[in-house]
C-alpha positions in Angstrom: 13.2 -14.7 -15.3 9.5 -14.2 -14.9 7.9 -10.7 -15.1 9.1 -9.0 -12.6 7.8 -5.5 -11.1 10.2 -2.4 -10.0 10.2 -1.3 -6.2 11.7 1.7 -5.0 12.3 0.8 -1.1 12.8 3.9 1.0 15.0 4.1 4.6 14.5 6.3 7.0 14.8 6.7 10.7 14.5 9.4 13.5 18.2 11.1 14.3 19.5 9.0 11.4 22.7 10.7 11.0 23.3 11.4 14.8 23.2 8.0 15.9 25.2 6.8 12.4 28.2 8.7 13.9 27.4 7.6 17.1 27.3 3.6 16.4 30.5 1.6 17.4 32.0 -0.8 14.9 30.1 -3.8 16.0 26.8 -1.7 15.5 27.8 -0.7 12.2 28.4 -4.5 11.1 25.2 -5.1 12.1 23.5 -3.3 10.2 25.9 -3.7 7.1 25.0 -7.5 7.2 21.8 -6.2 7.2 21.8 -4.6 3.8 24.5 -7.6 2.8 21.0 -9.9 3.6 18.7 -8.1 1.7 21.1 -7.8 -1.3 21.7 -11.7 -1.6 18.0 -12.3 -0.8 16.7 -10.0 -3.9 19.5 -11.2 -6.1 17.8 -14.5 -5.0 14.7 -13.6 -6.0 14.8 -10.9 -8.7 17.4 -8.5 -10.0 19.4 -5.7 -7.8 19.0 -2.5 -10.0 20.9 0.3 -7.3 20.6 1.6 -4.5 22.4 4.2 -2.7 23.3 6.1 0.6 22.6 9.8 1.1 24.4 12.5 2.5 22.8 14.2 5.5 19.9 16.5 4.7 21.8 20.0 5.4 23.7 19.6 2.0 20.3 18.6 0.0 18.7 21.2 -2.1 15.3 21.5 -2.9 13.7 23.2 -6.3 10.1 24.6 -5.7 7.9 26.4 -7.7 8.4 30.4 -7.6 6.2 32.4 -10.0 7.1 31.0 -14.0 9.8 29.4 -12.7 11.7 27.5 -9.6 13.5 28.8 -6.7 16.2 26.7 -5.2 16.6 26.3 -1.4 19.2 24.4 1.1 17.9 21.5 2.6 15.1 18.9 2.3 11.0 19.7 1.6 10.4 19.6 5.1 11.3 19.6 8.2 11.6 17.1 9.9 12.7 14.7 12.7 13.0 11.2 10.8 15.8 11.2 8.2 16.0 9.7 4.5 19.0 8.0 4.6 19.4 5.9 1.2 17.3 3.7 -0.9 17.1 0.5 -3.0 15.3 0.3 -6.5 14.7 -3.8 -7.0 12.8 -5.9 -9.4 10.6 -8.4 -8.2 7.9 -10.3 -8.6 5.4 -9.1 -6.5 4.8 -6.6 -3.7 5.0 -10.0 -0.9 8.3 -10.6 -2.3 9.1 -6.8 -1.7 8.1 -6.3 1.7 10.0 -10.2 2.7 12.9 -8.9 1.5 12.6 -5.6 2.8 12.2 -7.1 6.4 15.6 -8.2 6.1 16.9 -4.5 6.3 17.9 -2.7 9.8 15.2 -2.7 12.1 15.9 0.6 13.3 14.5 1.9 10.1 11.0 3.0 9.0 11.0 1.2 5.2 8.4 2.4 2.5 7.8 -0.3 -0.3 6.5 1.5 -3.4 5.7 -0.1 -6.9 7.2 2.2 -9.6 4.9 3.6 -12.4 6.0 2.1 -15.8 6.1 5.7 -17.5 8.3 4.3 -20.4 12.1 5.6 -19.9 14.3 3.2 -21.3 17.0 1.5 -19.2 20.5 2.3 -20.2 
């Protein structure tokens, strides 16, 4: 396979998990043929390296910086109205590739396409 670049693809929407629990079954297949699109489209195109769903952003925790050392509080950076609900990290070949597949995904959701920084970790 030709080079291909890594993509982190972020989900989010407003009310995310409020209107997750209150989608009917036909909504939900929607959108799972949705991500079933996107899946077959990158394995199409490039390689399918994870993605996942996260839980809602009242059982996060978030580590900031507190003197010499970190303090650990409940819940996400911010606050905020739109919700991070799950990502995808791809390999592609290029950001137009990225952002074709990425159209696939529900429509209710804001997506961010972002090239990952090569900083050397070595795949398991």
């Amino acid at each position: 396979m030709a080079d291909l670049t890594r993509f982190l693809i972020l989900l989010a929407e407003p009310d995310h998990f409020a209107r997750w629990d209150a989608a009917d079954d036909a909504e939900r297949e929607r959108v799972f043929a949705a991500y079933r699109a996107f899946t077959a489209a990158v394995r199409e195109r490039g390689r399918f390296r994870g993605g996942e769903a996260l839980v809602h952003p009242r059982d996060a925790r978030t580590l900031r910086p507190d003197g010499d050392g970190q303090q650990v509080t409940e819940g996400p950076y911010a606050e905020t109205v739109e919700q991070l609900g799950g990502f995808y990290l791809v390999e592609l070949p290029d950001l137009a590739t990225a952002l074709e597949v990425a159209s696939l995904l529900p429509r209710e959701y804001d997506i961010e396409v972002r090239e990952c920084l090569d900083v050397g970790v070595p795949d398991e």
